[in-house]
C-alpha positions in Angstrom: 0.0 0.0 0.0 1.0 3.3 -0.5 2.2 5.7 2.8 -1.4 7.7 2.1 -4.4 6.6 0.2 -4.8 8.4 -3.4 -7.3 10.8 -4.4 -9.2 8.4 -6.6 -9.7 4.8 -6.9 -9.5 5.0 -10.9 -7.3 1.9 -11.6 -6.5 0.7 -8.7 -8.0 -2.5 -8.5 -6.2 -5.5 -10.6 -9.2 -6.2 -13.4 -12.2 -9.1 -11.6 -11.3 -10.8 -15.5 -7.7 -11.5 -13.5 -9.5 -13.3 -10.6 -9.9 -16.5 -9.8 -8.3 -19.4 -8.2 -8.3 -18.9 -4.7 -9.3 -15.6 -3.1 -9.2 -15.8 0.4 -11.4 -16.4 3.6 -14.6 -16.0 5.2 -14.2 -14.7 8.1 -17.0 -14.6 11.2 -16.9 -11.2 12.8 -19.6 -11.6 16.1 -17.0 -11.9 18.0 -15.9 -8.3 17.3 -12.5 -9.0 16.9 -10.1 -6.6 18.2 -8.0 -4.9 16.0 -4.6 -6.6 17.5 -6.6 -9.4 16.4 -7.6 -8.4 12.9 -4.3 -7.4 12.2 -2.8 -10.8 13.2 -5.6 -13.0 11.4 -5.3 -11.1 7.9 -1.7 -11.3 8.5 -1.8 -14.7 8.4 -4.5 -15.3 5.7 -2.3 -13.0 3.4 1.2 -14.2 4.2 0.6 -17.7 5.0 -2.0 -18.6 2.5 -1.8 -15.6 -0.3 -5.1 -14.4 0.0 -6.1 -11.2 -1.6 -9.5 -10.7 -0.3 -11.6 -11.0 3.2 -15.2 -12.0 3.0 -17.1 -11.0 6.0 -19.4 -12.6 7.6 -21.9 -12.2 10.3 -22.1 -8.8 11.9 -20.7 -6.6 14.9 -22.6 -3.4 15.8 -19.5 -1.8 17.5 -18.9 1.6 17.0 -16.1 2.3 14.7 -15.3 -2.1 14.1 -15.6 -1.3 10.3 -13.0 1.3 10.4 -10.3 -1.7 12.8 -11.4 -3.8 9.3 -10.3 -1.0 6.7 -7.2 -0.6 8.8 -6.0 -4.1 9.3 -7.0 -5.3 5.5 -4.9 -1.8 4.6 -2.2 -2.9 6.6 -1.9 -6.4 5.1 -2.9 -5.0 1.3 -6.1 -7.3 1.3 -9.2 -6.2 0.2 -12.8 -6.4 1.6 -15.7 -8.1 0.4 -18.2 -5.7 3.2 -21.4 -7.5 4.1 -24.7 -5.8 5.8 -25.8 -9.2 7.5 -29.7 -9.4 7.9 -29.5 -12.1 10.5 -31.9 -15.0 11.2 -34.7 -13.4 12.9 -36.5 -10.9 11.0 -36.8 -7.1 12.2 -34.9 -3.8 10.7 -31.4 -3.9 12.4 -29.7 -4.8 9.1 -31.2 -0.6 8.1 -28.9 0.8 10.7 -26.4 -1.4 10.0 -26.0 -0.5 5.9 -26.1 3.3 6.7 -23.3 2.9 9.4 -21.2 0.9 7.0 -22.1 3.4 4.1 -21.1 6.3 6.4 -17.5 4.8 6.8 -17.2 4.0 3.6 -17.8 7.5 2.9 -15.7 9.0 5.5 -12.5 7.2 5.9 -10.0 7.8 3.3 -8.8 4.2 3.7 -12.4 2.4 2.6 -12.7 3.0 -0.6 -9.7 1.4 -1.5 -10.0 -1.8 0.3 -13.5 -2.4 0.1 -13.6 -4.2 -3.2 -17.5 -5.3 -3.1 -20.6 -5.1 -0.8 -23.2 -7.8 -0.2 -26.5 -7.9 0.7 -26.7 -11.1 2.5 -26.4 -13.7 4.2 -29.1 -15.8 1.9 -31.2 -13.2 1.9 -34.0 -15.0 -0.5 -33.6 -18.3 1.1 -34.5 -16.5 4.4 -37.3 -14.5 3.0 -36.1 -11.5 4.6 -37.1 -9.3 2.0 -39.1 -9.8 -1.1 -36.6 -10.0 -4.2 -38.6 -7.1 -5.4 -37.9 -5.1 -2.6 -34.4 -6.9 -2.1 -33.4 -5.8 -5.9 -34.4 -2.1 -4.8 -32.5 -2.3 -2.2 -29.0 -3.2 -4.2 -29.9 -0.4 -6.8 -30.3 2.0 -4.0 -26.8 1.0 -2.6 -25.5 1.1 -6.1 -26.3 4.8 -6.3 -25.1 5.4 -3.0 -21.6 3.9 -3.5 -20.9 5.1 -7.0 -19.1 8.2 -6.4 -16.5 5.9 -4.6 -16.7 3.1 -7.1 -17.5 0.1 -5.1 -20.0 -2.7 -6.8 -23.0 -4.1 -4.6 -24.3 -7.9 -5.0 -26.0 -10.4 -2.9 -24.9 -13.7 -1.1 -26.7 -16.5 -2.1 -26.8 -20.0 -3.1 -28.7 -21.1 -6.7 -31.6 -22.5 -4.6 -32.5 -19.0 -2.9 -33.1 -17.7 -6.1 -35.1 -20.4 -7.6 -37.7 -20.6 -5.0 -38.5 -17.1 -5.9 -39.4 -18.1 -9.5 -35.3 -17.3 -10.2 -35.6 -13.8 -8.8 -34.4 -12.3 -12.1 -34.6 -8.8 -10.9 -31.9 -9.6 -8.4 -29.3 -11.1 -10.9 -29.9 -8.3 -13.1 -29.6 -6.1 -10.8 -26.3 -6.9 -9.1 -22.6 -6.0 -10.2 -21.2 -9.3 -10.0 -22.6 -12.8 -8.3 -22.0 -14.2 -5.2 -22.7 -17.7 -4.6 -22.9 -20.0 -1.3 -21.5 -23.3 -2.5 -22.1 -25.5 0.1 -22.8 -29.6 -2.0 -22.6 -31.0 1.3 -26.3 -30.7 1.6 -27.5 -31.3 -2.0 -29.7 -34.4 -2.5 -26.8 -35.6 -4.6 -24.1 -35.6 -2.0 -21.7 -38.4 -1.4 -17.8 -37.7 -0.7 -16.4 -34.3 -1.7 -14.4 -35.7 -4.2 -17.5 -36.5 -5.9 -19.1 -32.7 -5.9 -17.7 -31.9 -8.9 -21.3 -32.1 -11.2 -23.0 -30.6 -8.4 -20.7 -27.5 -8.2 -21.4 -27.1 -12.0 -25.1 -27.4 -12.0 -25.2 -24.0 -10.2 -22.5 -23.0 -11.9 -24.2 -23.1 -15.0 -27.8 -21.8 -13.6 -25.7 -18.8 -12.9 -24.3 -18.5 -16.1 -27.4 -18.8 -18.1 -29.1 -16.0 -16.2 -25.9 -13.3 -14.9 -25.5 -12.3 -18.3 -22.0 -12.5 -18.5 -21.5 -11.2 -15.0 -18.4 -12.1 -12.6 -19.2 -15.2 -10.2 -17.6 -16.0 -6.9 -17.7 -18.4 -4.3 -18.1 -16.6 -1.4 -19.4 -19.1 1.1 -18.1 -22.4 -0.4 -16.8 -25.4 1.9 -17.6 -28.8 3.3 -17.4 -29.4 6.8 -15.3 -31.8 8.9 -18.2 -32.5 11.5 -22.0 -32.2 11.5 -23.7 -29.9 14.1 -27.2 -29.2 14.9 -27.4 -26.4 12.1 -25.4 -28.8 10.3 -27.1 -31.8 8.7 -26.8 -33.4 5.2 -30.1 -34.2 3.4 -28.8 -37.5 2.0 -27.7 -40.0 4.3 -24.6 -40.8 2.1 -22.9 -37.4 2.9 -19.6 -38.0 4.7 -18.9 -34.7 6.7 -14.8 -35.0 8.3 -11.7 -33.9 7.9 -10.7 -35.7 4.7 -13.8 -34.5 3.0 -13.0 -31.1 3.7 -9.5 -31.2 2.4 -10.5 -32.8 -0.3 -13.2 -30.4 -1.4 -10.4 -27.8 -1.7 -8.5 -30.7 -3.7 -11.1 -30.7 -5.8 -11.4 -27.0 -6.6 -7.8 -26.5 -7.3 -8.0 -29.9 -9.7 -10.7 -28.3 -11.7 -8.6 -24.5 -11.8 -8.7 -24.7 -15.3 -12.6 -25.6 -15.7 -13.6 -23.0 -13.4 -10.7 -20.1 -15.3 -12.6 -21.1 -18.4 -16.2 -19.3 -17.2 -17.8 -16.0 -17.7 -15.9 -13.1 -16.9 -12.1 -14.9 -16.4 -13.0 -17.5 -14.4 -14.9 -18.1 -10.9 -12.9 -16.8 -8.3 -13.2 -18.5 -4.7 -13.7 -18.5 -0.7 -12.7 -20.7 1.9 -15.2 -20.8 3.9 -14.4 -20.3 6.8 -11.0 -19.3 8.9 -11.7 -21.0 11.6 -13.8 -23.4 13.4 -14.4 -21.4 16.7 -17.1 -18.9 13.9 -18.4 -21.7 12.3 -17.9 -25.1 13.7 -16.6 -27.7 11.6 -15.8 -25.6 8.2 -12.5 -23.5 9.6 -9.2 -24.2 7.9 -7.8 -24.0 12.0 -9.6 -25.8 14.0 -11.0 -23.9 17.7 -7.5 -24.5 19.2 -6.3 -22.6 16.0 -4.2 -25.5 14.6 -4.1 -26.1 11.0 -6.7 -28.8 10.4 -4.7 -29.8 7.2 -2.4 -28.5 4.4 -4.3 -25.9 2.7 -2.0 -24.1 -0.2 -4.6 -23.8 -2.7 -3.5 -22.5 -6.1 -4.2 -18.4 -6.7 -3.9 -19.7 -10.9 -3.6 -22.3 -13.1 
């Protein structure tokens, strides 16, 4: 990073048509991480395992926790993929929390220039938090807001959120660039993750019929190593543990070239997530923070 942040963002991020690979993490933030903390955990995700982004997830309502995130991704040149989270249980708090995050992106100099998306999420259509009328509105709005600064808006979710709203076609046409939860653990189809393969590429290509082109990431994409009471597979033959998971991540990188030949560059993707103490069973550490396995994914093939 430079020693102060430039006066506009023209060029400064690498072109999305050069990403894909392996991005980076997801990264659970009710915990409010301190900023010691933040600094030492995208330390690690950029040095250790070349990330280039952080995909938050979850929320903290903590005064002024967006601005410890702008400094620490600053610090450690990684950018941000900013999320307002709506939360499982209805109500407005996910209101406040887009005009706080809106504000800082606004006021501190930093934000703009390591904030490299915002989504509306987490499986917001699944959840039926908002109709996707209102939901598509609602990433237009943000779009308007944000473009003086240049920072695109889409929406977290997996294929199936969309097509039990009749394929929600406002919201894919309304978005900058798609998002998707790739989680095959729980399809109908699922065996071993070494098997995932033609499930990934079923919602692959519903996206790609219906993005127009657009960008595609895997933002909150992973198998897990145990099951858990929000964590159940739908077909008996799933096999959730630690060999799975690594070899879901095998997978991925095996099919670099598959996934490099799709719209827009290639699919660019998350590890979801860094650890298991914010998600139990899909961290790369486990909650004693050891390395569950080798993870050196490929960044290009």
């Amino acid at each position: 990073m430079p020693s102060v942040p430039p006066d506009i963002s023209a060029n400064w991020w690498c072109h999305p048509e050069t990403e894909y690979a392996f991005l980076g993490f997801s990264y659970e933030i009710s915990a409010c991480q301190s900023r010691a903390q933040l600094q030492r955990e995208f330390s690690d995700m950029r040095n250790r395992f070349n990330s280039r982004y952080v995909r938050l997830y979850g929320a903290c309502d903590q005064d002024g926790f967006y601005d410890d995130v702008v400094e620490a991704a600053w610090n450690n040149s990684l950018g941000v993929h900013a999320l307002i989270w709506f939360g499982f249980d209805g109500g407005d708090a996910w209101v406040n929390r887009r005009d706080t995050l809106f504000s800082i992106l606004h006021s501190n100099p930093k934000a703009q220039f390591v904030t490299r998306g915002v989504q509306f999420g987490s499986e917001p259509l699944f959840d039926d938090v908002l109709p996707h009328g209102r939901l598509a509105k609602q990433v237009q709005l943000a779009k308007s807001n944000l473009s003086s600064l240049g920072i695109p808006v889409t929406v977290s979710e997996m294929a199936y959120g969309y097509q039990e709203r009749g394929g929600a076609q406002d919201v894919l046409d309304a978005v900058d660039f798609v998002n998707i939860h790739m989680l095959p653990f729980f399809s109908q189809q699922a065996s071993t993750a070494d098997q995932a393969w033609p499930i990934i590429m079923n919602d692959l290509d519903w996206f790609s019929q219906r993005s127009a082109g657009k960008k595609m990431y895997l933002d909150e994409n992973g198998w897990p190593s145990v099951t858990s009471e929000g964590v159940q597979p739908n077909r008996p033959s799933a096999v959730a543990d630690v060999t799975n998971e690594q070899e879901y991540f095998v997978l991925l990188d095996k099919h670099c070239p598959d996934l490099k030949k799709l719209a827009a560059g290639g699919v660019g993707w998350f590890a979801h997530i860094y650890s298991d103490d914010q998600e139990p069973g899909y961290g790369i550490y486990d909650d004693a923070g050891v390395e569950k396995f080798t993870f050196k994914p490929r960044t290009s093939c």
